[in-house]
KOLTI-551877 format. One record per atom (N, C-alpha, C): residue in one letter; z, x, y. Coordinates in steps of 0.05 Angstrom, whole numbers, padded with zeros to 5 digits. Example, Ala and Ser with C-alpha at 12.3 -4.5 7.8 and 13.67 -1.06 7.14 Angstrom:
REM KOLTI-551877
<res: A w: 00156 u: 00264 v: -00114>
<res: A w: 00156 u: 00246 v: -00090>
<res: A w: 00156 u: 00264 v: -00066>
<res: S w: 00142 u: 00257 v: -00045>
<res: S w: 00143 u: 00273 v: -00021>
<res: S w: 00157 u: 00258 v: 00001>
REM end
This chain:
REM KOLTI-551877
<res: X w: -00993 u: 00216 v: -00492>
<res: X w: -00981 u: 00217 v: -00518>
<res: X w: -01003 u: 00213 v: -00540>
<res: X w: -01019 u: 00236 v: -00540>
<res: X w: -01041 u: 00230 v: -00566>
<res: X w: -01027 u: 00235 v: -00593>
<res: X w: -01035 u: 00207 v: -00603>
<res: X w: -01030 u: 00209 v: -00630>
<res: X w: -00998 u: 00208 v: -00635>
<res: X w: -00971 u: 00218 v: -00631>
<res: X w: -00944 u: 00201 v: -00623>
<res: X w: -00936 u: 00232 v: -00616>
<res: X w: -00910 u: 00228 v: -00612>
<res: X w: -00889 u: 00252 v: -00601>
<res: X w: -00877 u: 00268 v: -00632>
<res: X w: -00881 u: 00294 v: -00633>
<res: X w: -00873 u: 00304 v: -00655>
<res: X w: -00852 u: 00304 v: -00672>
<res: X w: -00853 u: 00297 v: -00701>
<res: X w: -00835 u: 00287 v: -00714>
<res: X w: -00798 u: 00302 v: -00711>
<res: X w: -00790 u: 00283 v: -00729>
<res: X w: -00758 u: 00298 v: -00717>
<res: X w: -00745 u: 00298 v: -00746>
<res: X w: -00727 u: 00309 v: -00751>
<res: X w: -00697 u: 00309 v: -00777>
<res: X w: -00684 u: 00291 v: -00763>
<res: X w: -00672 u: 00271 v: -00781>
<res: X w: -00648 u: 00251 v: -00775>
<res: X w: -00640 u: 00254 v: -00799>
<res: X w: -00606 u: 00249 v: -00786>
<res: X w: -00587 u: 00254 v: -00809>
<res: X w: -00581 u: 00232 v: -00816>
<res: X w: -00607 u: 00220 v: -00831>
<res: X w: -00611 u: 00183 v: -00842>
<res: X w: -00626 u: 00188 v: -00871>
<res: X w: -00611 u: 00164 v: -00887>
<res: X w: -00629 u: 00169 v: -00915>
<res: X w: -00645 u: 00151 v: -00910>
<res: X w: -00673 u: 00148 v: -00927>
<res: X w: -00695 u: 00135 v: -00930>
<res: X w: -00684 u: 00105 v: -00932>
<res: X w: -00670 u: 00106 v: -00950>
<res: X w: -00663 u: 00067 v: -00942>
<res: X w: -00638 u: 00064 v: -00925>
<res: X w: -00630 u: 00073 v: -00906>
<res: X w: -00622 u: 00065 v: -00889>
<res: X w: -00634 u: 00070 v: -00860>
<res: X w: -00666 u: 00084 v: -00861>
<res: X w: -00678 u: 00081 v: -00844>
<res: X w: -00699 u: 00061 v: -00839>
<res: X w: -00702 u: 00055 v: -00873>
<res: X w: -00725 u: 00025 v: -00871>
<res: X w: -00703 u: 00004 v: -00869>
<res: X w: -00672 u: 00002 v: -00872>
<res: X w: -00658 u: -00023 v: -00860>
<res: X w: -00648 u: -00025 v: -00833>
<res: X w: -00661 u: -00001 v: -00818>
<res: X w: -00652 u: 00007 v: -00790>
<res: X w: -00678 u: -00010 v: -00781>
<res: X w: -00704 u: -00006 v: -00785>
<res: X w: -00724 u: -00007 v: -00782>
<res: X w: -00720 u: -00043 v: -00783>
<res: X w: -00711 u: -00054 v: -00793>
<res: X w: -00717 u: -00081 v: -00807>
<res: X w: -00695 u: -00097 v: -00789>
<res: X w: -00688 u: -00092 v: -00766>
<res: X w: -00664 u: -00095 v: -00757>
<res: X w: -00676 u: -00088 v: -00719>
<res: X w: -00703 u: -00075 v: -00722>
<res: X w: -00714 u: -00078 v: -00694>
<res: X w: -00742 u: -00092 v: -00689>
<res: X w: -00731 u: -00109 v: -00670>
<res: X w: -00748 u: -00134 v: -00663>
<res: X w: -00774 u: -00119 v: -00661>
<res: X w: -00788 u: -00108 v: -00655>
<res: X w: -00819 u: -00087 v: -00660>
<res: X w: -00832 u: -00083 v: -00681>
<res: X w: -00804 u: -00080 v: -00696>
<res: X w: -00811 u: -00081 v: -00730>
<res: X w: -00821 u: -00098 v: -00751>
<res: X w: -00807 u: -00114 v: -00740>
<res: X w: -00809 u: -00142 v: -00756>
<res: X w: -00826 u: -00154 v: -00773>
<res: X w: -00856 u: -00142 v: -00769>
<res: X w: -00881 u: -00144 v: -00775>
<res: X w: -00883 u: -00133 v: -00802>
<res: X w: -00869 u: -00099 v: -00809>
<res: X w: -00873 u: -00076 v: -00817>
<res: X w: -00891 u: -00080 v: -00843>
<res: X w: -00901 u: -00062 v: -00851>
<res: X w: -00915 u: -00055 v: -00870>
<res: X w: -00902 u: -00033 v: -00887>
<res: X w: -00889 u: -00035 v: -00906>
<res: X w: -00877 u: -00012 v: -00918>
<res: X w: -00899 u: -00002 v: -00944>
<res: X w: -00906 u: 00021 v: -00937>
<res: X w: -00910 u: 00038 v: -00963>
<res: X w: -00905 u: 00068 v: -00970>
<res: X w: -00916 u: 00078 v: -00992>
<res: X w: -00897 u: 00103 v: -00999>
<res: X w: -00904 u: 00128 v: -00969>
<res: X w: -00878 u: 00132 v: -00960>
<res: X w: -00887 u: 00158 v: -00937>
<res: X w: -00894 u: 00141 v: -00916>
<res: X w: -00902 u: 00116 v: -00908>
<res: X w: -00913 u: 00111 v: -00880>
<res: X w: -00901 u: 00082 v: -00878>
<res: X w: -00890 u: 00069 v: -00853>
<res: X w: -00887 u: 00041 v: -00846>
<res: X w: -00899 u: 00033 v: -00829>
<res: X w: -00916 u: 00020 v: -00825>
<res: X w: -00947 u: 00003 v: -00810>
<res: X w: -00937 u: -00018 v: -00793>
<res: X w: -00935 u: -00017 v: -00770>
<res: X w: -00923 u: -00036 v: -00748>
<res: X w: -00950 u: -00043 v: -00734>
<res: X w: -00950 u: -00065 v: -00737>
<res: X w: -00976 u: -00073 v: -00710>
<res: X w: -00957 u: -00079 v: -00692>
<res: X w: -00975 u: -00079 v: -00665>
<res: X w: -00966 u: -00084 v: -00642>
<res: X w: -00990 u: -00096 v: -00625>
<res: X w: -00992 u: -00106 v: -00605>
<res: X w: -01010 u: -00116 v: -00592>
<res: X w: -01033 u: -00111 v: -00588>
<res: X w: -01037 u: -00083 v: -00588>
<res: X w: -01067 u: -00062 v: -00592>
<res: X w: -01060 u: -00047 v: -00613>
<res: X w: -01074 u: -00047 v: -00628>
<res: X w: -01072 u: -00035 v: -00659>
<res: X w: -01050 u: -00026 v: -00677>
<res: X w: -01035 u: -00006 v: -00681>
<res: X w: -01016 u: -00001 v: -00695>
<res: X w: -01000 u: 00017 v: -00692>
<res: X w: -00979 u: 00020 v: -00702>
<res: X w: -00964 u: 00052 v: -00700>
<res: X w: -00955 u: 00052 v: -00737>
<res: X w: -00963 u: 00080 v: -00740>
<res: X w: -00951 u: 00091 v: -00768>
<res: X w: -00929 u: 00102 v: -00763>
<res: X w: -00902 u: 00097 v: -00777>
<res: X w: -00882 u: 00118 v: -00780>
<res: X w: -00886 u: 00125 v: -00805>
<res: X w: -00880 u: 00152 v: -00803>
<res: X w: -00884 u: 00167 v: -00822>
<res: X w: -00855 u: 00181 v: -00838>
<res: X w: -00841 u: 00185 v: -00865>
<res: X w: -00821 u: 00185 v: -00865>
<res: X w: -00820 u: 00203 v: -00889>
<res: X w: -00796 u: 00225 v: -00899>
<res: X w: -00800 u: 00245 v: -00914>
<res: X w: -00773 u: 00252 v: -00916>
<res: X w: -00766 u: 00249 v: -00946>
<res: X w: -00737 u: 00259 v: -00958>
<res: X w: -00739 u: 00296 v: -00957>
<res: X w: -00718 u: 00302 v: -00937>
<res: X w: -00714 u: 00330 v: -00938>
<res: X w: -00692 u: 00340 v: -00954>
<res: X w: -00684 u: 00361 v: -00955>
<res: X w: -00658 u: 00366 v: -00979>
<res: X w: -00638 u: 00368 v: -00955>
<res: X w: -00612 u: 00356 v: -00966>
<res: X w: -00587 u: 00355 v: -00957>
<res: X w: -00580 u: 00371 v: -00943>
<res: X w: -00566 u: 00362 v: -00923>
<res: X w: -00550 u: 00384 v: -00901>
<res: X w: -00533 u: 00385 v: -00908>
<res: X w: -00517 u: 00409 v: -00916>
<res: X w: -00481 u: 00404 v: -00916>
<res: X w: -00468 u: 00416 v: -00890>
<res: X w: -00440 u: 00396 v: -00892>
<res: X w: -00427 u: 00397 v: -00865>
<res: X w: -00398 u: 00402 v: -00879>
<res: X w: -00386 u: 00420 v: -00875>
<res: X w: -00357 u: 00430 v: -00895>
<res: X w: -00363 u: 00419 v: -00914>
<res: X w: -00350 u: 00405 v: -00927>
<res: X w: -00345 u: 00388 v: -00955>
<res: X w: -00367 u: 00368 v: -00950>
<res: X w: -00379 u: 00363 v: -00942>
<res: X w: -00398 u: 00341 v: -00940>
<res: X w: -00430 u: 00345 v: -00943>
<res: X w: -00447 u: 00328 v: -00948>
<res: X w: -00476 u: 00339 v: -00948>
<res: X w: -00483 u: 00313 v: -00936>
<res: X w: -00498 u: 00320 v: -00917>
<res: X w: -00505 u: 00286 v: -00912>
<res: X w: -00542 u: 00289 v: -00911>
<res: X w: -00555 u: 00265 v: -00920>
<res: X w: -00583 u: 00259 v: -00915>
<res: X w: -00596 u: 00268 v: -00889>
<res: X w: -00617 u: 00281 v: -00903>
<res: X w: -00636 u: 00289 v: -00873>
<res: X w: -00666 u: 00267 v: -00889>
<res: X w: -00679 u: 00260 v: -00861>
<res: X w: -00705 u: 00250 v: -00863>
<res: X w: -00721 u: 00260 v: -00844>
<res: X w: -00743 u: 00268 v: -00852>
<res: X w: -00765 u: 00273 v: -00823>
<res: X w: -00777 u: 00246 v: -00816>
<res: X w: -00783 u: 00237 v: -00793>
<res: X w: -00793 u: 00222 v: -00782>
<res: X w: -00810 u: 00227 v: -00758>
<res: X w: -00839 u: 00218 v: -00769>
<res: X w: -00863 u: 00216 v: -00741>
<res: X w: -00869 u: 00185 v: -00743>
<res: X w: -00893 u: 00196 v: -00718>
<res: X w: -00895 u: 00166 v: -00712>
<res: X w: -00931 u: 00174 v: -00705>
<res: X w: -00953 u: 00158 v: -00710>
<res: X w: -00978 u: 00160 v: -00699>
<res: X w: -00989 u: 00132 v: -00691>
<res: X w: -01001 u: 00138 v: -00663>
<res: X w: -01011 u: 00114 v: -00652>
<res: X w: -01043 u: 00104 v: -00662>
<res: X w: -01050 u: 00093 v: -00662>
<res: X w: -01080 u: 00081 v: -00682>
<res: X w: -01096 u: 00058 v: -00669>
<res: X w: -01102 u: 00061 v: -00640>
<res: X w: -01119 u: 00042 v: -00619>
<res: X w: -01093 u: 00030 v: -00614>
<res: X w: -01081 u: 00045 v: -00598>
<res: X w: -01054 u: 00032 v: -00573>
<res: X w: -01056 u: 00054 v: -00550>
<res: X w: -01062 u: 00028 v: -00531>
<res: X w: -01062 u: 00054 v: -00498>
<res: X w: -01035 u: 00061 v: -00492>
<res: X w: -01038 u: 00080 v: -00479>
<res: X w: -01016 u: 00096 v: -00470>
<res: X w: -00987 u: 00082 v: -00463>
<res: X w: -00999 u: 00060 v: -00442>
<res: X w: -00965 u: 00049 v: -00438>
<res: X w: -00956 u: 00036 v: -00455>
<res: X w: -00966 u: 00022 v: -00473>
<res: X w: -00959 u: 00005 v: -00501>
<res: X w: -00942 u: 00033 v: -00523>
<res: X w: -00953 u: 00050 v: -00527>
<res: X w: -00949 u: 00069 v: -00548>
<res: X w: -00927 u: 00084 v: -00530>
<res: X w: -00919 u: 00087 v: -00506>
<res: X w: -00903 u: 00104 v: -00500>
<res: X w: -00877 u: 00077 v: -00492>
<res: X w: -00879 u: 00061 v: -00486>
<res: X w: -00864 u: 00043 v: -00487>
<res: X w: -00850 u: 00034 v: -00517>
<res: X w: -00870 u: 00035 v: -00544>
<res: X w: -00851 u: 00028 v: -00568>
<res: X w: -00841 u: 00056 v: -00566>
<res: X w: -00854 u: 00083 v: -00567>
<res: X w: -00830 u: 00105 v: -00574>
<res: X w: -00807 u: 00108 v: -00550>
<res: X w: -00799 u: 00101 v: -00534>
<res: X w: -00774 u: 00102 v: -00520>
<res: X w: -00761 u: 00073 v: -00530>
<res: X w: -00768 u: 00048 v: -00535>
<res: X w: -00761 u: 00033 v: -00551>
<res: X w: -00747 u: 00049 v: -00577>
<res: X w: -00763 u: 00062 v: -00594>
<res: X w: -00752 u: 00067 v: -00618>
<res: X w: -00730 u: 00086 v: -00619>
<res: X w: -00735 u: 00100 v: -00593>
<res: X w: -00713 u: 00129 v: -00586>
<res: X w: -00688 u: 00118 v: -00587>
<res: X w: -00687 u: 00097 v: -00569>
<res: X w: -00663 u: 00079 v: -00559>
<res: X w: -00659 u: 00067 v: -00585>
<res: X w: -00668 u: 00051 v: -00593>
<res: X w: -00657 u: 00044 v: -00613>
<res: X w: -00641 u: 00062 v: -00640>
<res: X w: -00657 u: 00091 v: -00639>
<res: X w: -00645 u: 00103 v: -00657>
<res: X w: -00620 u: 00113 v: -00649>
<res: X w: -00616 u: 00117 v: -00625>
<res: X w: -00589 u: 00130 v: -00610>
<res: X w: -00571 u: 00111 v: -00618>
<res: X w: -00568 u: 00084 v: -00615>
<res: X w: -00556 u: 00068 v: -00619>
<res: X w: -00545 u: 00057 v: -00638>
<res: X w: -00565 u: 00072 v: -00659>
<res: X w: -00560 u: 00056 v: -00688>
<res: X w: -00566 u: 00032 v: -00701>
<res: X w: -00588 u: 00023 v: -00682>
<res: X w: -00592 u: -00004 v: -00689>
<res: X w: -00580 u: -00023 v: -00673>
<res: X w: -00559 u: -00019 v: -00658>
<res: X w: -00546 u: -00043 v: -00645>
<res: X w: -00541 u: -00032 v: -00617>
REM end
């Protein structure tokens, strides 16, 4: 996994993905700034990376899209592939 697994669209707005974020034990650390949130972890860091896209509409509805990556920054392989199936899961779930 050089560098993280390629970014994705979630149908999440920016602040309810940094209160998703703030709500997983990995996170807890975070570093928020504009476009990137800075998680250390045991061997160096992971960046998420985060980006307001324009609205999806769904019939009558438009709901939030965000892009989201992730880059690893001196974390070996099983550490960095272990928080992204961590974060996968967690996003499936919604946080809980």
């Amino acid at each position: 996994m050089p560098g993280g697994p390629p970014a994705r669209d979630l149908a999440i707005s920016i602040d309810d993905f940094l209160r998703l974020l703030g709500s997983m034990p990995q996170c807890r650390d975070r570093r928020v700034e504009e476009g990137v949130v800075r998680v250390p972890l045991a061997h160096g860091e992971v960046w998420l990376h985060y980006e307001a896209l324009p609205d999806r509409p769904l019939g009558p509805l438009r709901l939030p899209v965000t892009r989201i990556g992730m880059t690893f920054h001196d974390v070996p392989e099983p550490e960095a592939r272990a928080f992204a199936d961590a974060f996968e899961l967690y996003l499936r779930r919604g946080g809980g």
